[in-house]
N, C-alpha and C positions, 0 to 999 in steps of 0.2 A: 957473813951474809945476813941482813937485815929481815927478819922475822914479819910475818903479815900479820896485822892483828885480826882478831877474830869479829867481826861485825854479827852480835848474835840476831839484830833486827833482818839481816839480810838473810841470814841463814833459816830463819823461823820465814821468811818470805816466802824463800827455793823450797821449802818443806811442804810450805801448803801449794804451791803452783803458782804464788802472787805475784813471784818477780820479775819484774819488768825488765823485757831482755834487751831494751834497749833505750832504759835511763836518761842517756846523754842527747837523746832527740827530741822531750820533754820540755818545751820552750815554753808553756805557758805563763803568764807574769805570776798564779798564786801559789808553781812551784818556785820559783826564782829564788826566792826568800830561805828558804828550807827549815822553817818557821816550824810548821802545824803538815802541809802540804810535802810530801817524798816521793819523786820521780819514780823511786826504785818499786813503789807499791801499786800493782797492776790496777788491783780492785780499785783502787782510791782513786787511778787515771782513769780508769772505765767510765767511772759515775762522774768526774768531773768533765770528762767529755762529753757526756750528752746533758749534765744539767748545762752547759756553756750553750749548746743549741736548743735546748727548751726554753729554760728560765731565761736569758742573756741573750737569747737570740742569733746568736754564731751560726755560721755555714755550716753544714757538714763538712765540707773539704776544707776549711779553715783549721775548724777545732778536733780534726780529729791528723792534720798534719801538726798541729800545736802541742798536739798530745803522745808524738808520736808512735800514732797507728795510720793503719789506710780505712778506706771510704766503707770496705766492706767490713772491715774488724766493730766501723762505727752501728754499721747496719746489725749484722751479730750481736753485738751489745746493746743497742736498743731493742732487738726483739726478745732476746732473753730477760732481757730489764721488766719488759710489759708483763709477760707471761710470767716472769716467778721473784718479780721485786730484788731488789742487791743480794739476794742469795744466789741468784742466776747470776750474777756475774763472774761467782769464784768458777775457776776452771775444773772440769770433771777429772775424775780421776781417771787413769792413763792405763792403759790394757785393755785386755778382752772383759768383757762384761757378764761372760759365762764360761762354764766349760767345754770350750767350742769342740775340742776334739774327742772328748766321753760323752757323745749324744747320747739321749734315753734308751737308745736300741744297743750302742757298745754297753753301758752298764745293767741292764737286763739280761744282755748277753753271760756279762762278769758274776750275774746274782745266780743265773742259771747254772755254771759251771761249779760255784760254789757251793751251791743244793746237794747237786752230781760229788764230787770230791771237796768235803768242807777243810782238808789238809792244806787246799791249793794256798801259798803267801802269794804276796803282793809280786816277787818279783817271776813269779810260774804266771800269773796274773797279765803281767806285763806280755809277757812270752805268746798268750794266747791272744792277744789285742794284736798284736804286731801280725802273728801268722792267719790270723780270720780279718784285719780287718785294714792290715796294712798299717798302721797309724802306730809311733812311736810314741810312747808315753813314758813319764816318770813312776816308777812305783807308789810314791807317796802320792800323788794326782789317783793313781787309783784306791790308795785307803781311803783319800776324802771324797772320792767318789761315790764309792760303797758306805759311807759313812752317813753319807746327803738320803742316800736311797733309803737307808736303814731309817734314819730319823721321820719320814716322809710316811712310812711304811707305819710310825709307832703313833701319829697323829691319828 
């Protein structure tokens, strides 16, 4: 069985979020070449799709089926483009953005308990989340939880 080789450009692409998931729809003439211009790099189609209807004057539904995306991906990306320049165009990073389920009242709860019996570990911790507040947590979710609170507490 023939061996895949390892494309490390592609793989640094999927790392950062860059890769374009669908390459092969990419009909523009200054990827054609595959010169300077790579299909597979999202941010590089991003920006060549709306410099194509700024500068070059292309349609929206032109240059963003030449690139392709659809009409709204091109709309997304020109407003992110205004508001924070080609950094706005890499892709955010993927998850929750907080600790959505150790809200500031479960980990007061957790700081309070710990006052009360400073023996309690993380997984007695856990145990008490679960029976007061319903919510299933990972033990280590609660050491960095307590750990956030602690630090905030030493500022």
């Amino acid at each position: 069985m023939a061996r895949r080789r390892r494309d490390p450009k592609a793989e640094a692409l999927r790392r950062s979020g860059c890769l374009h998931p669908h390459p092969e729809k990419v009909t523009d003439e200054a990827f054609a070449s595959g010169d300077f211009f790579d299909a597979r790099d999202l941010l590089q189609v991003k920006y060549e799709m709306l410099r194509r209807v700024r500068v070059d004057g292309h349609t929206v539904s032109a240059s963003a089926a030449s690139f392709g995306l659809s009409r709204p991906s091109f709309y997304q990306a020109q407003m992110a483009y205004e508001q924070g320049g080609l950094a706005a165009l890499l892709p955010e990073k993927p998850g929750p953005r907080r600790a959505h389920k150790l809200s500031e009242e479960v980990v007061e709860a957790l700081g309070e308990a710990l006052s009360e019996e400073p023996s309690l570990g993380p997984v007695r911790l856990v145990g008490l989340v679960e029976e007061r507040f319903g919510i299933s947590v990972h033990p280590r979710s609660v050491e960095r939880a307590l750990a956030r609170q602690e630090k905030k507490r030493r500022r």
